[in-house]
C-alpha angles and dihedrals in degrees: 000000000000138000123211134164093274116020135028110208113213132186110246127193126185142176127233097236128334094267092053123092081201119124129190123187125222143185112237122189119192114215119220114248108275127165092247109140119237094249092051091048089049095050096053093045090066093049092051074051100059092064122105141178150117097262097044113080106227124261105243097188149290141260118207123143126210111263092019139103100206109117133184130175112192124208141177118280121215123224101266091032119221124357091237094071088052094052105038107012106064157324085316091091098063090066090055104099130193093272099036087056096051091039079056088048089047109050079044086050095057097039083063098044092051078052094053113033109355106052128094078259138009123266136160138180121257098215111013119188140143096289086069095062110080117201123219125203097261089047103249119135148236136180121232131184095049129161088007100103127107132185114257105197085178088058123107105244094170101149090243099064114106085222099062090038085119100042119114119232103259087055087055101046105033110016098251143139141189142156082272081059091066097041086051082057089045090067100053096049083052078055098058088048093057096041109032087225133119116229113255094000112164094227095079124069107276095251092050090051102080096071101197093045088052104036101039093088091050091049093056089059124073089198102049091043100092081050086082102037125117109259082218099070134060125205156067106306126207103249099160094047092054091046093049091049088055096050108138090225116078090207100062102049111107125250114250095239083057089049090046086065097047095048080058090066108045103114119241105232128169109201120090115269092204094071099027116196126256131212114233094236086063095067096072117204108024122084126220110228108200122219136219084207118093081216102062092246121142120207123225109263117235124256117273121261101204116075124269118270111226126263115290110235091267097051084045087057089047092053113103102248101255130162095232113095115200110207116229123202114245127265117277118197092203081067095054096048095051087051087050095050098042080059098044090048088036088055093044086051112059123078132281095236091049083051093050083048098055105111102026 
């Protein structure tokens, strides 16, 4: 399913005995060689074994041979799969909604931070990405392929690779990794989820592939930041989570358990952040008429019935200078006020619904 420096995840399916039409699905990932002993593989097998918890998908077994370096740990699998396949392999992705997407984030977020801070000791992913989130049916989330990763200083882990796509900067430069190195991958799976793109995919332009160098100006602006979203979703995204998660310092990126609160407090919005929506006070200078017609027509008004009031002084600037002067009868108060209460009855009589709809 996926191919990194130092694993390879399969898809594994098994039957319960040879008589049995029974199948069962499981997650393998394949360790690189190393010159780990066996006892020393088995023995921390059984530690990775001892963890539990709801976000962490369970450790099934292991496969590993006497005189051989071939490796295999074996975990549960979850109904979608990864969440990889339902962003980037296929239709599944339309049906992932806002809030399906950061209830996925979430359940990851606190599975890393039981990892961290909160387990009997402490473990972390090398390289952490979207093909270790399994998806259940429900859409909650697990991780899988903890605790498996080693170091491989022989590896090429030039930034343009598919396989460190995932990989912080200090891991990069200096071959080093640490819980922030997972945080730093954190936030480019968020990323993923905002976007609907997968970091450095060949099917964008080249200088669009590597997602944190493309989307990080638009992340920075409140205003841009509904430019890179993904048209299927609709909602309020993170922005300052993922940007605190990329931050080039390990230092100041921000714990998970730190990230799991914040997760708690994205709002949960249904109307499209693409085309926000304006209030009509905001569009200075142009007034809404509101009609009685389904249709938005307006009929014409009938004439009015009073006489007309003279000219104010800048219609009177306005007049083309003639020598004909058109008398105008004077001012009377009693036909202001009826003006005044034909409106105001005008305004009580009409329905409540035409009066929510004033301005719209």
């Amino acid at each position: 399913m996926s191919e990194g420096l130092s694993t390879t995840i399969y898809k594994a399916t098994f039957r319960d005995d040879s008589m049995s039409l029974k199948r069962s699905e499981a997650t393998v990932t394949r360790l690189l060689p190393s010159c780990q002993g066996l006892k020393e593989f088995v023995s921390e097998v059984n530690v990775l074994a001892s963890l539990q918890h709801p976000y962490l998908c369970k450790l099934l077994g292991f496969h590993a041979q006497e005189g051989s370096d071939e490796r295999m740990l074996i975990y549960e699998r979850l109904y979608h799969g990864s969440i990889d396949r339902l962003l980037h392999g296929g239709l599944d992705g339309r049906s992932m909604d806002w809030p399906t997407r950061m209830k996925v984030a979430l359940c990851a977020a606190k599975g890393l931070a039981f990892l961290h801070e909160e387990g009997p000791f402490q473990a972390m992913y090398y390289e952490f990405s979207t093909s270790n989130i399994q998806v259940d049916k429900d859409f909650s989330a697990k991780l899988s392929g903890y605790g498996c990763g080693s170091y491989n200083p022989e590896a090429d882990i030039s930034d343009s690779s598919i396989a460190t796509a995932n990989l912080s900067v200090e891991t990069l430069e200096k071959g080093l990794f640490t819980p922030k190195s997972n945080v730093w991958s954190f936030g480019v799976v968020l990323l993923e989820l905002l976007t609907g793109r997968k970091n450095l995919g060949n099917r964008y332009p080249k200088e669009e592939r590597n997602i944190v160098k493309w989307s990080r100006p638009f992340l920075t602006d409140d205003c841009r930041l509904s430019l890179i979203m993904d048209p299927r979703i609709k909602g309020v995204p993170p922005p300052n989570v993922a940007l605190k998660c990329l931050q080039k310092d390990p230092s100041k990126r921000p714990t998970m358990r730190f990230i799991v609160e914040a997760l708690k407090d994205v709002p949960d919005m249904k109307c499209p952040s693409r085309y926000p929506l304006r209030e009509p006070s905001v569009i200075a200078g142009k007034r809404m008429c509101k009609s009685p017609s389904l249709t938005g027509i307006i009929p014409p008004q009938p004439p009015p019935s009073f006489s007309i009031s003279p000219p104010s002084k800048w219609q009177l600037l306005l007049l083309p200078r003639t020598s004909i002067s058109i008398p105008y009868p004077p001012l009377e108060c009693t036909t202001t006020l009826a003006v005044e209460d034909n409106r105001i009855s005008s305004i009580r009589g009409c329905s409540p619904a035409m009066r929510r709809l004033e301005g719209f």
